[in-house]
Each structure stands twice: as C-alpha cells, then as structure tokens.
C-alpha positions as CSV (number, residue, x, y, z in Angstrom):
1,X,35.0,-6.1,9.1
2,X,31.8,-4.0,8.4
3,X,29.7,-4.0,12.0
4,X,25.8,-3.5,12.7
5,X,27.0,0.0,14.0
6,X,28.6,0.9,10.8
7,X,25.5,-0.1,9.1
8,X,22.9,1.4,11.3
9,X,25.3,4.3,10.3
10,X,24.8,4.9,6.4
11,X,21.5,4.1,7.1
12,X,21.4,7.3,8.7
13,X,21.5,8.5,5.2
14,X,18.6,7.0,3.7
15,X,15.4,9.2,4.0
16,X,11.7,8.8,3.5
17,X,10.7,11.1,1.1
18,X,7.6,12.0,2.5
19,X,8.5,12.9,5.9
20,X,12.1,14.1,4.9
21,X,13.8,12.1,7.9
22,X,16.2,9.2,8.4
23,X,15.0,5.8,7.8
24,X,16.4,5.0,11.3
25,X,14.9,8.3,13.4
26,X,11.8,7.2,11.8
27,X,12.3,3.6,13.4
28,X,11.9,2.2,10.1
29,X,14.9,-0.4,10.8
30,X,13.7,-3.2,13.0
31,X,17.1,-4.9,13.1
32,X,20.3,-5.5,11.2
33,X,22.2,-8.7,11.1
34,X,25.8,-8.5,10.1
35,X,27.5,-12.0,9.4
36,X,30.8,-10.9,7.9
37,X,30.3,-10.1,4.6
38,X,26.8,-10.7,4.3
39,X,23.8,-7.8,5.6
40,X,20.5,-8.7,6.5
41,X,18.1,-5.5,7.0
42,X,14.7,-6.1,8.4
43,X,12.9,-3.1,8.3
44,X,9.3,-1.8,8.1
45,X,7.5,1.0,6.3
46,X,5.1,3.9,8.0
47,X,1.9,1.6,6.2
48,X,1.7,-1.2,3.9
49,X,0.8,1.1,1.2
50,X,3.7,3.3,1.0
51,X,4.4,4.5,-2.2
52,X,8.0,5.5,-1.5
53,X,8.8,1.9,-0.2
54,X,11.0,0.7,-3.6
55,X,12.6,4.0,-3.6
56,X,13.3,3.2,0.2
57,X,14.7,-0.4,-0.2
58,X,17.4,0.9,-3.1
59,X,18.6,3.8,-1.4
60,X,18.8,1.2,2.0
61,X,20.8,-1.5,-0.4
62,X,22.8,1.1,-2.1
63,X,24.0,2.8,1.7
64,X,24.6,-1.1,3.2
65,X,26.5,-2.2,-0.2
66,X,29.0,0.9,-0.2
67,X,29.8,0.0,3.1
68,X,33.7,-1.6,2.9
69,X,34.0,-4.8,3.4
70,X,30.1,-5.9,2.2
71,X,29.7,-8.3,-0.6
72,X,26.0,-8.9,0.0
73,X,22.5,-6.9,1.2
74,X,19.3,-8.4,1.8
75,X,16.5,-6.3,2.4
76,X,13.3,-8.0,4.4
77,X,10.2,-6.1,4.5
78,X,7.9,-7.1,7.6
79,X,4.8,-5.3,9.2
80,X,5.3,-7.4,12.2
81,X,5.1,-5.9,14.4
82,X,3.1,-3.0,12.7
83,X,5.4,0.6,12.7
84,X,3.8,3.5,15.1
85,X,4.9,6.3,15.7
86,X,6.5,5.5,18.8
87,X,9.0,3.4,17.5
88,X,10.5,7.2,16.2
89,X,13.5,8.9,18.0
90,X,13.1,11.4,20.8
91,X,14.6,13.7,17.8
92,X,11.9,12.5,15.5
93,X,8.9,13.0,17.5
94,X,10.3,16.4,18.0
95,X,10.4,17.4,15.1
C-alpha cells in the first residue's frame, strides 16, 4: 500500500517552472492524505495568479497516479494559509 511518504516522494519530481525547484522544497504541498487507494493533495501556489499552476496540478496528478497501488488523485488548491517564502526548505532558501 502506497504511503504519504511515497507520495511526498514523486512529488519530489514535480517542479515549478519558474523557479526550477521541487514543488515540495518550495513548500507548495500543504499536506497529503493517503486513504488506501485514494490521494488527496492539498497544495498551494507561490500567488493566486500563477500562470504555471495547471501545468503544476498535471505534473502533481500524473507523479501521485504512477505511484503503485493508486487508483485515484485529487488535487485541492487553497491559499489558506497564504504560501511565503518561509514555508521553503533550508535547501530552498539557499539556493
């Protein structure tokens, strides 16, 4: 059975174009519900006018969904809490 972990994981993969780094090192992913099968992603974009935030959600559905074991993504967009920068990685912030 698939686990948050695993999907935090392949989300790893997913960048935002425009800053060239991982949805998750961003702090783009506010939380992931795993219920077997079934993935719930809540996540957040860098501002509610983000052009690159369709391209996001596919690439987020298409990393959760080739997960093993996963017969169903949602994707939930909130900007509750609004993002900031410091919800980014140590790495992130670097960088």
């Amino acid at each position: 059975m698939v686990t948050r972990e695993d999907v935090l994981l392949a989300l790893h993969d997913v960048e935002d174009p425009e800053l060239g780094m991982d949805i998750v090192e961003l702090g783009l992913v506010v939380d992931v519900e795993v219920a077997g099968p079934k993935v719930k992603i809540l996540h957040t974009l860098t501002s509610m006018g983000c052009p690159a935030g369709p391209m996001i959600q596919e690439d987020m559905h298409r990393a959760a969904s080739g997960l093993e074991g996963v017969d169903d993504v949602e994707i939930e967009l909130t900007f509750d809490p609004p993002w900031t920068p410091d919800r980014m990685s140590d790495d992130a912030k670097f960088i």
